[in-house]
C-alpha positions as CSV (number, residue, x, y, z in Angstrom):
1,X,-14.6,25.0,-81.5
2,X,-12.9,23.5,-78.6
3,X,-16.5,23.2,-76.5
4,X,-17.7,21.0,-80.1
5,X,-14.6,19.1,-79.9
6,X,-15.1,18.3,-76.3
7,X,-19.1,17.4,-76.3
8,X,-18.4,15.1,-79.6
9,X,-15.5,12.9,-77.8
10,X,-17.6,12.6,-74.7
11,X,-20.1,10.5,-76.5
12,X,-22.5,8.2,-74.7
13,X,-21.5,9.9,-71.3
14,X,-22.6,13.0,-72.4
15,X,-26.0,11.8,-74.0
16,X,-26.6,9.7,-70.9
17,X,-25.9,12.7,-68.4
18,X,-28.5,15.3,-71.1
19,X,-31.1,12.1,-70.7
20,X,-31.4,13.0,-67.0
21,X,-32.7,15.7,-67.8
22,X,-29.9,18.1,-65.8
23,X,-27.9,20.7,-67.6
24,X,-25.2,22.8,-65.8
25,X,-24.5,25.7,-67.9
26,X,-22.5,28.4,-66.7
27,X,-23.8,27.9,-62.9
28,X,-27.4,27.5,-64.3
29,X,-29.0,24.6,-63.5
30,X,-31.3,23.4,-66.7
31,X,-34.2,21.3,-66.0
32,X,-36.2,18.9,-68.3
33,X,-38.4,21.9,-69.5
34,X,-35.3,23.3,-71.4
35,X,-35.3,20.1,-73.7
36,X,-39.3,19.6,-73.9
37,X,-39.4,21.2,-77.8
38,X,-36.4,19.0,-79.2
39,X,-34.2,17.5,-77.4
40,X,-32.1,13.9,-79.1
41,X,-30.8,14.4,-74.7
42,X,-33.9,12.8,-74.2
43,X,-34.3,9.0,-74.5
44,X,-36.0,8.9,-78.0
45,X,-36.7,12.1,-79.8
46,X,-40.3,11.9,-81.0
47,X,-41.1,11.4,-84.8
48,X,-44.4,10.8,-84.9
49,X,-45.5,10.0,-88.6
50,X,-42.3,10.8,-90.0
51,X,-39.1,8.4,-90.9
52,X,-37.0,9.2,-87.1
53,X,-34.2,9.8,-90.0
54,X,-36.0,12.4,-91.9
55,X,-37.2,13.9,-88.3
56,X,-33.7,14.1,-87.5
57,X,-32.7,16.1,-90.7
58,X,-35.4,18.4,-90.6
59,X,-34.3,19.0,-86.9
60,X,-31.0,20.0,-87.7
61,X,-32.0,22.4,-90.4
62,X,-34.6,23.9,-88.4
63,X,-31.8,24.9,-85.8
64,X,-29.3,26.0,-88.3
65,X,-32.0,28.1,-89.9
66,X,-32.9,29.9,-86.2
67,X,-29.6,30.0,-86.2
68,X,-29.2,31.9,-89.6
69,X,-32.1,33.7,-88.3
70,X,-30.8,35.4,-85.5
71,X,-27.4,36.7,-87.1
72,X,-29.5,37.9,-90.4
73,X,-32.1,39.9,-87.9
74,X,-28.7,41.5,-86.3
75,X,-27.5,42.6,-90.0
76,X,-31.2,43.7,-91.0
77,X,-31.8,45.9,-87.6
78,X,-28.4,47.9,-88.6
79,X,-28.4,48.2,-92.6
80,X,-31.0,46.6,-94.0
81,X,-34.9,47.7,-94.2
82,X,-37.1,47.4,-90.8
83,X,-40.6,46.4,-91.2
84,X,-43.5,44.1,-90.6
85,X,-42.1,41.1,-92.6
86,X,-38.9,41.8,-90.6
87,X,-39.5,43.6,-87.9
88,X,-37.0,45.0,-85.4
89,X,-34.2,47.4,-85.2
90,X,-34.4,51.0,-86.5
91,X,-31.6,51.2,-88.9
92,X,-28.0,52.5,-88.8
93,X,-27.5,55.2,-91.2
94,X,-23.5,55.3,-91.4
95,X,-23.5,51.5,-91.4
96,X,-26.2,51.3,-93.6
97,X,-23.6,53.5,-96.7
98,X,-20.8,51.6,-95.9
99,X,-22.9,48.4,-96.5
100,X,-24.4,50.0,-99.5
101,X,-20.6,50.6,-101.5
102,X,-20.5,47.0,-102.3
103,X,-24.1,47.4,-104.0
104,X,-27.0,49.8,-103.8
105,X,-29.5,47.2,-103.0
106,X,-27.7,45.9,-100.0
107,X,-30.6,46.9,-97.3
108,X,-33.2,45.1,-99.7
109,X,-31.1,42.1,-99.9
110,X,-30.2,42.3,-96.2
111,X,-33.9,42.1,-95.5
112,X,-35.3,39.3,-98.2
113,X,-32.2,37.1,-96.8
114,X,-33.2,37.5,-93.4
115,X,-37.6,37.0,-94.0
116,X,-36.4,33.9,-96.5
117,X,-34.4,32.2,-93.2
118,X,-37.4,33.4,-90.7
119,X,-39.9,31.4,-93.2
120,X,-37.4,28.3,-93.3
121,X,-37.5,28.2,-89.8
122,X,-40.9,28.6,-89.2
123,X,-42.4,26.3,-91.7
124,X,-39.5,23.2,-90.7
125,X,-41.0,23.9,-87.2
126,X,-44.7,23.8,-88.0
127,X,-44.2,21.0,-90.7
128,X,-42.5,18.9,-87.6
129,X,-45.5,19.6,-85.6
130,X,-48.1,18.4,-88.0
131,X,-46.1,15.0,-88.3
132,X,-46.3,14.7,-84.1
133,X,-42.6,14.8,-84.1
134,X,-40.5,17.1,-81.9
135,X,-39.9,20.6,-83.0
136,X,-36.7,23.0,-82.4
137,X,-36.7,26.0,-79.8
138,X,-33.4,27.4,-78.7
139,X,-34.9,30.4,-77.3
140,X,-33.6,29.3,-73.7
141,X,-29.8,30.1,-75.7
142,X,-30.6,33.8,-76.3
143,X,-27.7,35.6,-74.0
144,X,-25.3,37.0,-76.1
145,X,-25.6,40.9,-75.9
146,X,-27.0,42.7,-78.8
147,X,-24.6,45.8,-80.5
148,X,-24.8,48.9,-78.6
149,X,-25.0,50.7,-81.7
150,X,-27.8,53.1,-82.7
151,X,-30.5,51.1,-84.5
152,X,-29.4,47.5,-82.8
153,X,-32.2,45.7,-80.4
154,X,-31.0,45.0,-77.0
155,X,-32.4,41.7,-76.9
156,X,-30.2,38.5,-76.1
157,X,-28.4,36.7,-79.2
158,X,-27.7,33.4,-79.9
159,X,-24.9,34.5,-82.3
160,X,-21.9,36.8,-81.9
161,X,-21.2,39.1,-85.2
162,X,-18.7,40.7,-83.2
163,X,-15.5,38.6,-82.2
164,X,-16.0,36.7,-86.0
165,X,-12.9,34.8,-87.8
166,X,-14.3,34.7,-91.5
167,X,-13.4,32.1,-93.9
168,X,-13.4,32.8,-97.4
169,X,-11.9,29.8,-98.4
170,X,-14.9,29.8,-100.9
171,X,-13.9,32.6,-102.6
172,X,-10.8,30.7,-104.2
173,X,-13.2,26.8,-104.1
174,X,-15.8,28.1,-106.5
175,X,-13.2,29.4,-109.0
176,X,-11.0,26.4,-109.2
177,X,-11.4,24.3,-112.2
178,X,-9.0,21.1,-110.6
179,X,-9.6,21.0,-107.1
180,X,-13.1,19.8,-105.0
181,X,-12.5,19.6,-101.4
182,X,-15.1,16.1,-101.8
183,X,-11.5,14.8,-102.4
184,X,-9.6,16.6,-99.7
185,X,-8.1,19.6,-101.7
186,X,-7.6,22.7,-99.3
187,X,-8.1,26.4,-100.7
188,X,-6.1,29.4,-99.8
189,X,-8.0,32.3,-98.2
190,X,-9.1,35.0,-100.4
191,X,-9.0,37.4,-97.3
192,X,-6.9,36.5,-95.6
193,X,-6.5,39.3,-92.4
194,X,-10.1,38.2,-91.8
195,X,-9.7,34.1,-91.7
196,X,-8.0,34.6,-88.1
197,X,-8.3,36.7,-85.0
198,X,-11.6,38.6,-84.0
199,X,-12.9,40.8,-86.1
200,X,-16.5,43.6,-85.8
201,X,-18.9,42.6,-89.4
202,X,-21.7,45.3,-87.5
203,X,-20.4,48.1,-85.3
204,X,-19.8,47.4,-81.5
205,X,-20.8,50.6,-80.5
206,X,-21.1,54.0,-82.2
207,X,-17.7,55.0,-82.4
208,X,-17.4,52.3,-84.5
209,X,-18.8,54.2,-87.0
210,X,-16.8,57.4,-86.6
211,X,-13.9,56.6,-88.8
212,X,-14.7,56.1,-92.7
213,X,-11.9,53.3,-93.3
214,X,-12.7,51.0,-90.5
215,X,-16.3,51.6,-90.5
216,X,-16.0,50.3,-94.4
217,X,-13.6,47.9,-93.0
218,X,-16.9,46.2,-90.9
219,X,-18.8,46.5,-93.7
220,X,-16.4,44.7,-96.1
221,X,-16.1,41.8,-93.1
222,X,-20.0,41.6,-93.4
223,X,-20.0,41.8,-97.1
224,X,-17.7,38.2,-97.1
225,X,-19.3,36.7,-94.1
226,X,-22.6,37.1,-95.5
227,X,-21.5,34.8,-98.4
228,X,-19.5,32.5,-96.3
229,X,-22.7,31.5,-94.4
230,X,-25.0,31.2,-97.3
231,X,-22.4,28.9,-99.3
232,X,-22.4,26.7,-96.2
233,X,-26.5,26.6,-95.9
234,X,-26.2,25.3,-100.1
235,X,-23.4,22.6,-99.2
236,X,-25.3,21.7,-95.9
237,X,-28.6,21.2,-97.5
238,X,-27.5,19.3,-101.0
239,X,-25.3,16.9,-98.0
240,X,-28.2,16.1,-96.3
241,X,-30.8,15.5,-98.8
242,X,-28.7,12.6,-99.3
243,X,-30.1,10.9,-96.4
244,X,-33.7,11.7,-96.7
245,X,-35.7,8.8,-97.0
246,X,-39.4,10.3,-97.3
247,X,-40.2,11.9,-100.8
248,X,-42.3,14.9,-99.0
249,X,-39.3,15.7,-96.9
250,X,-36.9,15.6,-99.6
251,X,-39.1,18.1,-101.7
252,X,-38.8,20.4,-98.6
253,X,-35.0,20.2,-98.2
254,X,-34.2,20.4,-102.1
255,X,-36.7,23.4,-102.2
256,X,-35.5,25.3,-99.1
257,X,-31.9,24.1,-100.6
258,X,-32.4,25.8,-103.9
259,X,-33.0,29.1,-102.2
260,X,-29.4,29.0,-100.0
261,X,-27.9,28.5,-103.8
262,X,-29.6,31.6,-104.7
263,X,-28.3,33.2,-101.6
264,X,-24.6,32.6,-101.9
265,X,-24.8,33.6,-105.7
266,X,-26.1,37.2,-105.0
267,X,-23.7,37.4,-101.9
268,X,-20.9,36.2,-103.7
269,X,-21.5,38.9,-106.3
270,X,-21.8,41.2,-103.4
271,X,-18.1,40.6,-101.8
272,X,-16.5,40.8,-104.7
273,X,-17.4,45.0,-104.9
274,X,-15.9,44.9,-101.5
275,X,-13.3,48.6,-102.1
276,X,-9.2,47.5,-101.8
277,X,-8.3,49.3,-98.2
278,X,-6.0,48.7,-94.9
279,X,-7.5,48.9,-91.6
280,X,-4.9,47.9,-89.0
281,X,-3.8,44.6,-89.8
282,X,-6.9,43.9,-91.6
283,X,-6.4,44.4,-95.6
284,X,-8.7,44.0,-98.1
285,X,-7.0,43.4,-101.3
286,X,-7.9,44.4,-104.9
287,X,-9.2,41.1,-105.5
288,X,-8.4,41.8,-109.6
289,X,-4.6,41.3,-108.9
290,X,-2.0,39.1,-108.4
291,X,-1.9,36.4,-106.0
292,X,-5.4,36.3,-107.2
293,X,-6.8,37.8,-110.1
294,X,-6.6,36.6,-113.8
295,X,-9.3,35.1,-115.5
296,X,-10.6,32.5,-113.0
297,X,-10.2,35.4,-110.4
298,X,-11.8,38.1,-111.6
299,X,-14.9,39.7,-109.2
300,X,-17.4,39.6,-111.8
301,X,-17.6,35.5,-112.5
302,X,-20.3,34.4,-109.6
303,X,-20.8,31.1,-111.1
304,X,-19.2,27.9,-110.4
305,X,-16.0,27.0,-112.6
306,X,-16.4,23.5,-113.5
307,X,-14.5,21.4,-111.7
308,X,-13.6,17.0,-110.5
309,X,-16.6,15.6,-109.5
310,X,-17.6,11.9,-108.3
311,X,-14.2,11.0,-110.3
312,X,-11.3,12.5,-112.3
313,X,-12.1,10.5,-115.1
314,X,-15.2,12.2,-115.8
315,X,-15.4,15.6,-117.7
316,X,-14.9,18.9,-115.3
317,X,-18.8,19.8,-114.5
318,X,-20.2,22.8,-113.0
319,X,-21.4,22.1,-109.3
320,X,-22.2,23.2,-105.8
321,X,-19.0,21.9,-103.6
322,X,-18.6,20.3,-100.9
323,X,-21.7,17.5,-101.2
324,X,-19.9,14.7,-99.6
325,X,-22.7,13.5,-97.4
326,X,-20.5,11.8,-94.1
327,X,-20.3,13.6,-91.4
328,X,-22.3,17.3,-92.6
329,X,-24.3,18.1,-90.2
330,X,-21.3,18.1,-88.0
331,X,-19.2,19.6,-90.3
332,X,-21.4,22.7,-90.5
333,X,-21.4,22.7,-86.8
334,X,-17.5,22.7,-86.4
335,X,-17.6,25.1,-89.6
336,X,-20.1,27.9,-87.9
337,X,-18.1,27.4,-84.3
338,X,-14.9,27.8,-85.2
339,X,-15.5,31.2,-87.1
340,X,-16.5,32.2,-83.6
341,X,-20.3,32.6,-84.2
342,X,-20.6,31.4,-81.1
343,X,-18.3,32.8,-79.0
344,X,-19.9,33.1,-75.2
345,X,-22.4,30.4,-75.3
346,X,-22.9,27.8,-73.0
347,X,-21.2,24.2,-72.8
348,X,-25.1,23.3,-72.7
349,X,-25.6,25.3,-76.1
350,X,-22.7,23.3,-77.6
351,X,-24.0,19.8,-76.2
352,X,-27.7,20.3,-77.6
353,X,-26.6,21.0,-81.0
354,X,-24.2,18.5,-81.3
355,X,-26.7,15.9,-80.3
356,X,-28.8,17.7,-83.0
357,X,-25.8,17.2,-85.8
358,X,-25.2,13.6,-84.7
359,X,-28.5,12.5,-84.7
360,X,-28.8,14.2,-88.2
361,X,-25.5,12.0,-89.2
362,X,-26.9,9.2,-88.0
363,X,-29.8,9.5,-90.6
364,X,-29.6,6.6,-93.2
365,X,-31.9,5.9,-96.2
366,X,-34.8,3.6,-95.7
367,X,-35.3,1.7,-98.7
């Protein structure tokens, strides 16, 4: 978070130093041929046929959704199904059960989530391309080490589902029927032994897996990050379809957007079977009781409560929340980094997806 904080307020200097085409990251010393896919360090970003707005926007997502990509594949190697749609790990049989308490279908879901963020990425990509605009590779970023548990690649990361703090902030959002955070109301954490510190949502290492409780306690953790991540993906997409000015492009972000909505419903569903239990200082609640519980509370409602929307003088409506389009892109960014996702990436990591987010702010409507 600090790294984001730092590249954002080092504006021109920073874009002007990336437009040289010289990196330092970590004592590496990156060339122009790290920026050649997609890089807004360069002196104009190329958007071919496309509105440099909507080029911009599609660039963004297409990182996020590598992004999404690469911590889905790490969940899907360990507990979800291996094969040639997602191919990779061999499968964690211990984690795999523990995964499978909060719902029997866990590995299949694990594994459509993960091929559905794969497509994303892929087709953003190749529909950049055909427009002669610059696509997304952050392939030079893959260092973080891999689990050393049974069934985990050893292949470098770009995320780190290891050291994560978890919000779950949208636990509590999605059930209020009087606050929106469009008009700066702040949630309590539904989890909240999970919202700070460092905490495993896939086993380290195999001894991770030895003791029941905190081997469930990892599996809970996943259970809530996997919905904190999708429910960012449906704000992040409804934000910036808001700034879309080509009627193609919007049709792509509204259609990729409706499946993160889809996502965050079966997920929320999901954490809500996560089992009451103390690990440590980490404590899962029974989610049915007090301070939460009651009827807006209970684990079975997945759908939004209506809530204040545009204006409190309209009627309480059912709706995905936060859409306040200013500043998203960023937003997200800040959001994923300060849950430690990326914990041990480079300042140069930080820098290329920030100019990535701003350029994507920048966006405005053409007509």
């Amino acid at each position: 978070m600090k790294k984001i904080e730092s590249v954002v307020k080092s504006g021109s200097n920073r874009r002007a130093f990336l437009k040289k085409g010289i990196v330092a990251a970590g004592g590496v010393t990156l060339g122009a041929r790290l920026l050649t896919n997609a890089s807004p360090a360069l002196a104009e970003e190329k958007s071919g046929r496309l509105d440099a707005g909507d080029a911009s926007i599609l660039r963004f997502l297409a990182a996020a959704e590598i992004l999404e990509t690469d911590l889905w594949q790490q969940y899907n190697e360990l507990a979800g199904i291996q094969d040639k749609e997602v191919p990779g790990g061999t499968g964690n049989p211990a984690y795999t059960e523990a995964v499978k308490v909060l719902d029997g279908d866990m590995d299949q879901y694990i594994h459509d989530n993960t091929e559905d963020e794969l497509t994303h990425e892929q087709f953003i990509n190749a529909y950049l391309a055909s427009k002669g605009a610059d696509t997304v590779n952050l392939d030079h970023f893959r260092v973080l080490p891999s689990s050393q548990a049974t069934g985990a690649q050893q292949i470098g990361r770009l995320t780190n589902l290891m050291q994560l703090s978890v919000d779950t902030t949208w636990y509590t959002r999605y059930r209020s029927r009087t606050k929106n955070p469009d008009f700066g109301d702040n949630f309590p954490q539904a989890i909240p032994t999970i919202a700070t510190g460092q905490h495993p949502a896939i086993p380290r290492f195999d001894a991770d897996t030895s003791d029941p409780n905190h081997l469930q306690a990892i599996a809970n953790t996943a259970g809530f990050h996997f919905a904190t991540i999708e429910q960012g993906g449906t704000s992040l997409y409804a934000s910036l379809a808001q700034r879309v000015t080509g009627v193609e492009v919007l049709r792509i972000v509204l259609s990729i957007g409706g499946t993160e909505v889809m996502h965050f419903q079966t997920w929320q569903d999901k954490a809500g079977n996560a089992p009451p239990l103390t690990d440590g200082d980490v404590v899962f609640p029974d989610l049915n009781a007090t301070p939460l519980g009651g009827e807006d509370f209970q684990t079975n409602l997945i759908m939004p409560e209506p809530t204040i929307f545009l204006s409190k003088h309209f009627p309480a409506c059912s709706i995905i929340r936060p859409t306040e389009t200013r500043g998203a892109a960023m937003g997200a960014l800040k959001f994923l980094a300060g849950s430690n996702l990326f914990l041990g990436q480079s300042k140069a990591f930080f820098a290329y997806l920030t100019d990535l987010a701003e350029d994507a702010d920048d966006a405005r409507r053409g007509f």
